[in-house]
KOLDREN-635519 format. One record per residue (C-alpha): residue in three letters; x, y, z. Coordinates in Angstrom, 1 decimal, always signed. Layout:
+-----+--------+--------+--------+
: res :     xx :     yy :     zz :
+-----+--------+--------+--------+
: ALA :      X :      Y :      Z :
...
+-----+--------+--------+--------+
END
This chain:
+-----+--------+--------+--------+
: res :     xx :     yy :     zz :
+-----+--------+--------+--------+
: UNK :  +12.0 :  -54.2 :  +33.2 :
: UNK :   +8.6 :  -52.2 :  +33.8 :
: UNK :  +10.3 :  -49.7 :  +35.7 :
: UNK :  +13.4 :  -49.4 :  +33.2 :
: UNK :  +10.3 :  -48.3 :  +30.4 :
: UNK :   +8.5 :  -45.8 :  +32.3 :
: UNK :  +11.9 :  -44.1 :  +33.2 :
: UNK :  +12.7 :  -44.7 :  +29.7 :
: UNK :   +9.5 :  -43.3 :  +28.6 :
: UNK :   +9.6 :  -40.3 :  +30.8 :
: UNK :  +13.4 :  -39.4 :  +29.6 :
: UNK :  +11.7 :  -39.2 :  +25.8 :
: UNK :   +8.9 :  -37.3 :  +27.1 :
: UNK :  +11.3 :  -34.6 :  +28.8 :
: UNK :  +13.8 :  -34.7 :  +25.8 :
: UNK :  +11.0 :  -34.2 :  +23.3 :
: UNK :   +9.6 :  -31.0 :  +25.1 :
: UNK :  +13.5 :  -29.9 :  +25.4 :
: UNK :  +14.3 :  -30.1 :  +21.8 :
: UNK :  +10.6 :  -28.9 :  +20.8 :
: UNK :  +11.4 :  -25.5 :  +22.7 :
: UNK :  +15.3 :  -25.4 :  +21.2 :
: UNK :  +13.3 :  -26.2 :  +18.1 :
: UNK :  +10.9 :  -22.7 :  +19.5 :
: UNK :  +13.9 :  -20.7 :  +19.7 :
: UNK :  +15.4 :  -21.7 :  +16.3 :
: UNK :  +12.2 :  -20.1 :  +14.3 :
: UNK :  +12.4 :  -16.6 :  +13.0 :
: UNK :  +10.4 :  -13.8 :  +14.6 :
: UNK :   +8.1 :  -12.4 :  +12.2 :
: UNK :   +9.4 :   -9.3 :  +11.3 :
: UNK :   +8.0 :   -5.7 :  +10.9 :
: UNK :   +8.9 :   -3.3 :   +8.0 :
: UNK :  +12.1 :   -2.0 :   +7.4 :
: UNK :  +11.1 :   +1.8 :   +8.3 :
: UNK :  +14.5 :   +5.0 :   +8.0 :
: UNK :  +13.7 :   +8.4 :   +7.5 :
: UNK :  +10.4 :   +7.9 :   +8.1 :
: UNK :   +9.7 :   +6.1 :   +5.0 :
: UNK :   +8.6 :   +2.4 :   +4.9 :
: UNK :  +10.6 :   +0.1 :   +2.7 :
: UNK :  +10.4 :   -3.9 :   +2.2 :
: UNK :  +13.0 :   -5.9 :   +3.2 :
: UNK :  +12.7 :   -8.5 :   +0.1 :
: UNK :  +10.2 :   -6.6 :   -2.7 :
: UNK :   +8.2 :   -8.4 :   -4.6 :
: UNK :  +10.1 :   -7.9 :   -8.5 :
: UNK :   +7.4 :   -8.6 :  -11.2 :
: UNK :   +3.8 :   -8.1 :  -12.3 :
: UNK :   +1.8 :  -10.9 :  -13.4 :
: UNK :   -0.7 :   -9.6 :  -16.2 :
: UNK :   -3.9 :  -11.4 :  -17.8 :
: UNK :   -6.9 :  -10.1 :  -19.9 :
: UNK :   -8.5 :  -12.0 :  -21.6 :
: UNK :  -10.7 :   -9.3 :  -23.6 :
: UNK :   -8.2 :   -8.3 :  -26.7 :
: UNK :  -10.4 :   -6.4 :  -29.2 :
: UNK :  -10.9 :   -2.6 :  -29.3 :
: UNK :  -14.1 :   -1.2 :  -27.6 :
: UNK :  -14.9 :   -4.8 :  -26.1 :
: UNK :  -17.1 :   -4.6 :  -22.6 :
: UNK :  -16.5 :   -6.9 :  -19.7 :
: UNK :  -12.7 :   -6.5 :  -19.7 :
: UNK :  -10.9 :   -7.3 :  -16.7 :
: UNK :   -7.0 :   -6.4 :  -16.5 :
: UNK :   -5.4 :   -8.4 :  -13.4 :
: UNK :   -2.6 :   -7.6 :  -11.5 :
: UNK :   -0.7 :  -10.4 :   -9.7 :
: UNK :   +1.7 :   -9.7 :   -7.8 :
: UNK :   +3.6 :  -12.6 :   -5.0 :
: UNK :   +4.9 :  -11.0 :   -2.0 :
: UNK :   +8.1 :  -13.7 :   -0.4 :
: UNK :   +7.9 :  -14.9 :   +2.9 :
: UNK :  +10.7 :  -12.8 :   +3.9 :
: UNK :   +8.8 :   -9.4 :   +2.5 :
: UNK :   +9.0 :   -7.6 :   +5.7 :
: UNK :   +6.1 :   -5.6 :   +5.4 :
: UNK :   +2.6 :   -6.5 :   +3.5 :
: UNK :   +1.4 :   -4.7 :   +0.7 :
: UNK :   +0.0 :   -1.7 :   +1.4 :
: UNK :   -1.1 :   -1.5 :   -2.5 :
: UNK :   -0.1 :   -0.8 :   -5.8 :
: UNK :   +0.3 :   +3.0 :   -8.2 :
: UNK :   -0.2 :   +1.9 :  -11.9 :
: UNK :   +0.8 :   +4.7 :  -14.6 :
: UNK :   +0.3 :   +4.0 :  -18.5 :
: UNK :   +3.1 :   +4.8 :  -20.1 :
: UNK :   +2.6 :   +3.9 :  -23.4 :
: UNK :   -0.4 :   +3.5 :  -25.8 :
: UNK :   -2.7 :   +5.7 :  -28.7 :
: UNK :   -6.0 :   +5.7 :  -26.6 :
: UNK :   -5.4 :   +8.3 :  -23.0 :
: UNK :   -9.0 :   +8.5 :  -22.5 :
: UNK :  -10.3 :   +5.4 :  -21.6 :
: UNK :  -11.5 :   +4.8 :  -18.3 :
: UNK :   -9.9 :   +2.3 :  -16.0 :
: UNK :  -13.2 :   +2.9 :  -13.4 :
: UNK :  -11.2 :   +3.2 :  -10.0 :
: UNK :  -14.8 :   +2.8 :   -8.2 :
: UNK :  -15.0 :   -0.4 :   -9.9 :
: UNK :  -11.7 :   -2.1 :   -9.0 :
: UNK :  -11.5 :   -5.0 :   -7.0 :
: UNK :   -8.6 :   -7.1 :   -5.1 :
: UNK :   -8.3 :  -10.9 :   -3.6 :
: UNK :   -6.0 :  -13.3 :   -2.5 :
: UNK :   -5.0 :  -15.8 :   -5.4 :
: UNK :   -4.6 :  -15.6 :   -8.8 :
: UNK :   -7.4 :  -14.9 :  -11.8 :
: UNK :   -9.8 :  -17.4 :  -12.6 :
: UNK :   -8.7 :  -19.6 :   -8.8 :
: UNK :   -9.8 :  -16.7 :   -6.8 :
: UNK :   -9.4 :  -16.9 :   -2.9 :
: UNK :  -10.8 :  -14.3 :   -0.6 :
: UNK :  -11.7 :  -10.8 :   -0.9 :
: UNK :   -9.6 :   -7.9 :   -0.2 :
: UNK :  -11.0 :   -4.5 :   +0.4 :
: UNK :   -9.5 :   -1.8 :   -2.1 :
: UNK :   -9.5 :   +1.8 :   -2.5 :
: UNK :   -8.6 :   +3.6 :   -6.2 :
: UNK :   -8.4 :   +6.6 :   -7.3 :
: UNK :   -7.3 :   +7.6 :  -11.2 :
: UNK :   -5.6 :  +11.1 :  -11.9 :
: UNK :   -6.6 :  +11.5 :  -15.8 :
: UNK :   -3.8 :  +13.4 :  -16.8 :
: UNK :   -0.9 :  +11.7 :  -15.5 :
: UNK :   -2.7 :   +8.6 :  -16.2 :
: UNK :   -2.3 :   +6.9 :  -13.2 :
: UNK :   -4.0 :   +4.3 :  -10.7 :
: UNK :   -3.4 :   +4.2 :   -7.0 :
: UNK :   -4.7 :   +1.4 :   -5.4 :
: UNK :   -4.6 :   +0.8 :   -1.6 :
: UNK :   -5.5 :   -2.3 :   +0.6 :
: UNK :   -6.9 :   -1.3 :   +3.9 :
: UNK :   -6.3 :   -4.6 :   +5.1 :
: UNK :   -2.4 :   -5.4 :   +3.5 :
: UNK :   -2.0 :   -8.8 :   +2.0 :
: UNK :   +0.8 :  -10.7 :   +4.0 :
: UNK :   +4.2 :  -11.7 :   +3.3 :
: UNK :   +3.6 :  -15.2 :   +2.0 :
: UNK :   +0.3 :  -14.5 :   -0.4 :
: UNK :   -0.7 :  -14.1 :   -3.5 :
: UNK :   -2.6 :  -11.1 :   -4.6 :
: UNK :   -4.5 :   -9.9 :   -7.7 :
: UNK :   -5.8 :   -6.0 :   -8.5 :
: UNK :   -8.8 :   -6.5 :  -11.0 :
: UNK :   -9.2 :   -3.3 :  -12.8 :
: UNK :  -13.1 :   -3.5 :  -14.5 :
: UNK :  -13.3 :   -0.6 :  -17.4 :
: UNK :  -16.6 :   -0.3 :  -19.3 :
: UNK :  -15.2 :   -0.7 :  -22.7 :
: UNK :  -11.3 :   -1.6 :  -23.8 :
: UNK :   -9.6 :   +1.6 :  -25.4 :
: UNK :  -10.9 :   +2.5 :  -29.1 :
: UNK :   -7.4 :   +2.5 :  -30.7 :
: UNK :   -5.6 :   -1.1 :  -31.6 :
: UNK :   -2.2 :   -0.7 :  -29.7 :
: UNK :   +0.1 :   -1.7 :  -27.4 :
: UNK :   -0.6 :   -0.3 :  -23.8 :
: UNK :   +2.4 :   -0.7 :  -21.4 :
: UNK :   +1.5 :   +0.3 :  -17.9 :
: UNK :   +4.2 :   +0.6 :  -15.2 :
: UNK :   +3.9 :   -0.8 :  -11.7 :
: UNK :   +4.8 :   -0.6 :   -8.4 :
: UNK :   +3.7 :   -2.1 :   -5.1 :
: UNK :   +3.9 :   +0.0 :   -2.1 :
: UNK :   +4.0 :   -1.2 :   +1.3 :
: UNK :   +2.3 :   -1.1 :   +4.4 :
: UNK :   +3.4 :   +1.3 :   +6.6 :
: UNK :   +3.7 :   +5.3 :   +6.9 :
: UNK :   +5.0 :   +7.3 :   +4.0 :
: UNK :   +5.8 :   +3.8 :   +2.0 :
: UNK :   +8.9 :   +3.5 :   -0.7 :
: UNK :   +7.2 :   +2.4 :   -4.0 :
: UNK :   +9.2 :   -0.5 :   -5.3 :
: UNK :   +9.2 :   -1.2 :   -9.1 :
: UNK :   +7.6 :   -4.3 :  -10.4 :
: UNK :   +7.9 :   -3.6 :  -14.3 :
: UNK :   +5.6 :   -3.0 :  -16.8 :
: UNK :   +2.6 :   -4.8 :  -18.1 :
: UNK :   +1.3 :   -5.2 :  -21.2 :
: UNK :   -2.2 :   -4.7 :  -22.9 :
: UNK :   -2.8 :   -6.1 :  -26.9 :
: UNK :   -5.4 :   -4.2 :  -28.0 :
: UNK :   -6.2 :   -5.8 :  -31.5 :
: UNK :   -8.6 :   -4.3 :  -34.2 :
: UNK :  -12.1 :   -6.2 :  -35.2 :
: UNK :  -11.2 :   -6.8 :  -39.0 :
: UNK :  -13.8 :   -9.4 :  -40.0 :
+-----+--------+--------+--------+
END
């Protein structure tokens, strides 16, 4: 009976490591961006923007606009960054201080860690192009924190359009939609 357990035992054992390394060769490989013509594309791109402020009133300091975008599993690429362009709204002065912008993982207010950013603003196209030097992965959450001095000094509605761009050489912007700032009037 002893000896029928222990060969018993040993056939689990054996069985166990067998279907653990068909179980190995069932998992997807990660996989690399999608790359033709030289250009880098995602395979499955994120499709929105998430958008918070929570500073609404004209000329207000401390305002932070966030940027959240989720990037699936089955992305293909990380996010190499993001290009935001206002596209609507009085004020096309106000500053959205590229030296000032900041990125982590997670969304506002349940931050997680850091991620280093780069921006630069062209004025008169009005646009923002952030880029992560170390890509957030397939899988993550990620939030662009854009810190201007002051909110704009017209009450409007300010639509920016975004896109996120990923990692790799010469990258394929892919459209996220637009997000959108209330910039209400102090009439008290």
């Amino acid at each position: 009976m002893a000896a029928w357990r222990a060969s018993s035992a040993a056939v689990c054992s054996a069985l166990g490591l067998l279907l653990s390394g068909v179980a190995d060769g069932l998992r997807p490989e990660p996989t690399s961006a999608l790359e033709l013509r030289g250009q880098t594309y995602f395979k499955n791109p994120p499709w929105k923007v998430d958008f918070t402020n929570y500073y609404w009133y004209v000329n207000q300091a401390q305002g932070e606009y966030y940027f959240t975008v989720t990037l699936a599993e089955n992305a293909g690429a990380g996010l190499g960054g993001l290009v935001i362009t206002q596209i609507r709204g009085v004020d096309r002065t106000f500053s959205l201080a590229p030296k000032r912008a900041r990125a982590f993982i997670g969304r506002p207010r349940r931050e997680g860690a850091a991620v280093p950013v780069e921006a630069t603003f062209d004025q008169a196209t009005r646009t923002l192009r952030a880029v992560f030097s170390e890509p957030p992965q397939p899988g993550q959450v990620v939030t662009l924190a854009l810190l201007p001095p002051l909110n704009p000094t017209w009450a409007d509605t300010y639509l920016f359009a975004v896109q996120a761009l990923p990692a790799g050489p010469n990258p394929l912007p892919a459209p996220l939609g637009v997000a959108r700032l209330e910039i209400l009037s102090r009439n008290w």
